[in-house]
N, C-alpha and C positions, 0 to 999 in steps of 0.2 A: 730243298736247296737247289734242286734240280732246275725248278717253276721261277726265282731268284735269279739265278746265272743265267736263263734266257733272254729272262726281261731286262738286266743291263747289257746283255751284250745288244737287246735290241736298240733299246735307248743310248748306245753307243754308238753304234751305226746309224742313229736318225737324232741329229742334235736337236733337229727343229720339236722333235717332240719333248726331250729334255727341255728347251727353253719354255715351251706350253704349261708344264706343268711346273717349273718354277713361277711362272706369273701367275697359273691359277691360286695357287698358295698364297703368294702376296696380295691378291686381290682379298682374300681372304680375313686376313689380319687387319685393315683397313677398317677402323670405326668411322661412324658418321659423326658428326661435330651438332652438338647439341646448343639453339639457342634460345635464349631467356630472354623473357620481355624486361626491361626496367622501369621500375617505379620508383618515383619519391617518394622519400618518406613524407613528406608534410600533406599528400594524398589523403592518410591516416586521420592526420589532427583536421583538416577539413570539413569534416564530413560533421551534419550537425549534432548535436545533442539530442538523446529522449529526455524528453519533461518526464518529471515524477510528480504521485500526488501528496499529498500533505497526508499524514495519519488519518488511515478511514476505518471508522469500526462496519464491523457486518455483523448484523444485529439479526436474530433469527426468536421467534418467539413460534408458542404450536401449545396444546393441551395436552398432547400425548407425550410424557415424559421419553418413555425409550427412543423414540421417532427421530424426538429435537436431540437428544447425545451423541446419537447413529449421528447424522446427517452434522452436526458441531463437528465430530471428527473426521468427517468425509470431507467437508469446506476445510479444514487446516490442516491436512494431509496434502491436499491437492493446492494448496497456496504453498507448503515448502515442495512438492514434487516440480513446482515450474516454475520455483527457483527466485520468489517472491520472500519475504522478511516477514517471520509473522513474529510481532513483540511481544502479545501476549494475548491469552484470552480466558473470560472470567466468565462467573454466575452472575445473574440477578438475582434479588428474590421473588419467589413468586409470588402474586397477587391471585387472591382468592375472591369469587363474586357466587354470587347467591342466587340462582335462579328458579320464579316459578309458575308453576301452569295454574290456570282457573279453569273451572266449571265454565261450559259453555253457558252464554245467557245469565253469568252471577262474579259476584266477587270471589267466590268461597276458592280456598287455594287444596287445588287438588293433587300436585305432586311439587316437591321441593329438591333441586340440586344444587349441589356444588361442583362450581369448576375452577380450577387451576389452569391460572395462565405461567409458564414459563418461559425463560428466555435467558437465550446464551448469545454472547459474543465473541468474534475473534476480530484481532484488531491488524493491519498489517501496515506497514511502512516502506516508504522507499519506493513503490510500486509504480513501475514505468507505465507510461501511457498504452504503448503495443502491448501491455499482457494484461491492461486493463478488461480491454474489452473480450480475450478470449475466457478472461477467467470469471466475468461476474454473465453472460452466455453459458458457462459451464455448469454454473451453481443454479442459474434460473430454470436451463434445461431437466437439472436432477432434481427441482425442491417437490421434497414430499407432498399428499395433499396433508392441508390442515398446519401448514406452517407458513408465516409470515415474514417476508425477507425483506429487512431493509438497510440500506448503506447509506454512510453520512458521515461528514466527520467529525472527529475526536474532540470533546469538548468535557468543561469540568464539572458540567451536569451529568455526564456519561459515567465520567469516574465517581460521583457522589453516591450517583443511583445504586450500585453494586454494594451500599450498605445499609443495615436495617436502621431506620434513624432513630436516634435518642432524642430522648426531647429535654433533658437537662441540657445536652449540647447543644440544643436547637436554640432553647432561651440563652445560653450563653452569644450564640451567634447574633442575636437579635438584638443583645444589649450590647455587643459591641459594635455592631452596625449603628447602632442611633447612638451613641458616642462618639464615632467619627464622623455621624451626619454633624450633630451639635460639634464638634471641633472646628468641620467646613464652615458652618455658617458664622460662628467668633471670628473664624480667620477672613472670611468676607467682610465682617461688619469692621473691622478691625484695619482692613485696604481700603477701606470706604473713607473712615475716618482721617487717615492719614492723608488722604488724598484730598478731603473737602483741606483740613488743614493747611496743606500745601497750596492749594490755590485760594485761601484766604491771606495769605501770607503773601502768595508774589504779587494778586491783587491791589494790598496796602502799601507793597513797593512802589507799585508802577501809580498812585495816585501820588506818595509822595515824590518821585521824580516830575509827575505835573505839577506837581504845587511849586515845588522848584523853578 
């Protein structure tokens, strides 16, 4: 209380440092004024578009069953982690081939395999141009050996192939294909018709306004 009662009596006797220490205060409480750039909004809608591409499948085929399912789900992990649309993705079946060795110098067949070819798809959609190229550099960087990569798109041979074919359904396809050929060509033979008729008609007009 003591150390208090001095120091007002001093700053009693010395206005001027009274007034010091009221403006250092005041200097104090003083913010700085913060400024902002302005934009338009139409800044925003200006700017151009990314193209997208059309549905593309990514087609991976290999002999080594484990290999090709690893590496299917490492490619469609890493298509939804960067934030790409994967629609869907499916089996083939596999195709089986028969391979075999000869005797050096003869025909005689000296050892006999079988290989299984596999192959998996993922298909994605939507896909902008800019993540195009980081992400099929990412897949080509990590492809296993003994796997085959290829990209292309979406077509209705793509989705056919993903079933084992029937062949009743085949011959049904077949007959209704040449049923529709044969309808085309009636309906041609049938435009043909009408048409020579039409212009045999305006024809026997236009002779009899000359005879006229």
């Amino acid at each position: 209380m003591a150390l208090f009662s001095r120091l007002m009596s001093t700053m009693a006797r010395k206005p001027s440092l009274m007034r010091q220490s009221v403006e250092f205060s005041r200097t104090l409480s003083v913010s700085a004024i913060q400024r902002k750039t302005f934009e338009p909004d139409y800044l925003d809608s200006s700017v151009p578009e990314i193209p997208t591409y059309p549905p593309i499948n990514i087609q991976m085929r290999g002999y080594n069953f484990d290999i090709l399912e690893s590496f299917q789900s490492y490619v469609h992990n890493l298509a939804e982690n960067m934030g790409i649309d994967v629609e869907e993705a499916w089996v083939t079946p596999a195709k089986s081939y028969k391979i075999s060795t000869f005797h050096e110098g003869g025909t005689r067949v000296k050892s006999d395999f079988s290989l299984n070819l596999y192959e998996r798809n993922v298909q994605v959609v939507n896909m902008r141009s800019v993540d195009a190229v980081i992400l099929f550099d990412t897949i080509r960087a990590a492809l296993p050996e003994g796997v085959q990569l290829s990209l292309h798109p979406h077509t209705q041979e793509h989705y056919e192939a993903r079933f084992i074919p029937d062949p009743f359904i085949n011959s049904i396809r077949s007959e209704l294909a040449e049923g529709e050929e044969r309808l085309e060509a009636a309906k041609a033979e049938k435009q043909a018709a009408a048409s020579a008729k039409a212009a045999k008609k305006q024809a026997l007009l236009l002779k009899s306004l000359q005879e006229e």
